[in-house]
N, C-alpha and C positions, 0 to 999 in steps of 0.2 A: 839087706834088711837092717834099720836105725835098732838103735836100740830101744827106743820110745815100741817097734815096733814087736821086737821081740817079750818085752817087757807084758805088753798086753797081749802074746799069743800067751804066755805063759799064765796071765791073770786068768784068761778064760776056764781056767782048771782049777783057780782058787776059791774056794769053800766060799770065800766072802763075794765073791760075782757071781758065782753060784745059787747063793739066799738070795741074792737082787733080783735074779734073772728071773727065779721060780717068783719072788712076789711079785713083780713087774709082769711079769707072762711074758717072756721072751727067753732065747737063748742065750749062757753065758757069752758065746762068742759074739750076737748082737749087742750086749750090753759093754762087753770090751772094748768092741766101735763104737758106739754112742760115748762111752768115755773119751775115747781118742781124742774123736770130733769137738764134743765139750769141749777138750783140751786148748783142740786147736781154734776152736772158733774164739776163745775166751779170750786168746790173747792179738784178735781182728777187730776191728772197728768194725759194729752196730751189735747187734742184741744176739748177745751166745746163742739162746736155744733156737733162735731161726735161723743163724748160719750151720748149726751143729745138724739140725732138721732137714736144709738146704743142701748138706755134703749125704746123708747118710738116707735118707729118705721116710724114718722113724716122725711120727706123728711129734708135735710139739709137746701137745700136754705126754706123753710117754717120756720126753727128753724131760720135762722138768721135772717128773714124781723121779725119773735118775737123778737129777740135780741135789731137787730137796732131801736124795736118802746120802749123795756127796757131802752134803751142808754146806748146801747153798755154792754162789760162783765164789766163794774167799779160801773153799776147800780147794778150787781148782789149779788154785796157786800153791795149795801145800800138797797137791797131788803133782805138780812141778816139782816143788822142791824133793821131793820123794824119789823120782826121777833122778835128780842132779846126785843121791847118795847112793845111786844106784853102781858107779865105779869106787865107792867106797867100801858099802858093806855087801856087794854082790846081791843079783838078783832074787836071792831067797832073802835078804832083809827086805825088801822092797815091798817083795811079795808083800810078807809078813804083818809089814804097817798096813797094808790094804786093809787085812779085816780091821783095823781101827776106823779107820772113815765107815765102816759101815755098823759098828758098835760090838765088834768080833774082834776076839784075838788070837 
């Protein structure tokens, strides 16, 4: 298991995926996928939420109301960089900055 992927088994338990999931009507752990996918769609040539839609199976407009509570695809790049500080400050900082992207701390 990457660490990208442990990263989001553990998100799925974090309060701030958590608010998503219940405003969005879905499971944290659907919401953790759909971020993945984001992730990984964002950084594929053509249009993130139809490749993130196309991996995950998650209707479009559900991937973007995830998008727009991300802030937008520019967040998805600071949801990378988040990532990359993750052999820095260990996975509970990582966590941690999540509920910022979602207006939690």
């Amino acid at each position: 298991m990457g660490l990208f992927d442990t990263i989001l088994g553990q998100a799925a338990g974090n309060p701030a995926i958590a608010n998503l999931a219940e405003k969005i009507g879905l499971s944290p752990e659907q919401v953790s996928a759909a971020i993945a996918a984001l992730g990984a769609a964002h950084v594929q040539p053509g249009d993130t939420v139809a490749g993130a839609a196309n991996s995950t199976g998650l209707s479009p407009d559900v991937l973007q109301q995830i998008l727009g509570h991300l802030g937008g695809e520019g967040a998805l790049g600071n949801f990378g960089a988040l990532l990359g500080q993750a052999g820095e400050g260990g996975l509970g900082g990582v966590l941690g900055n999540l509920g910022g992207l979602f207006g939690k701390s």
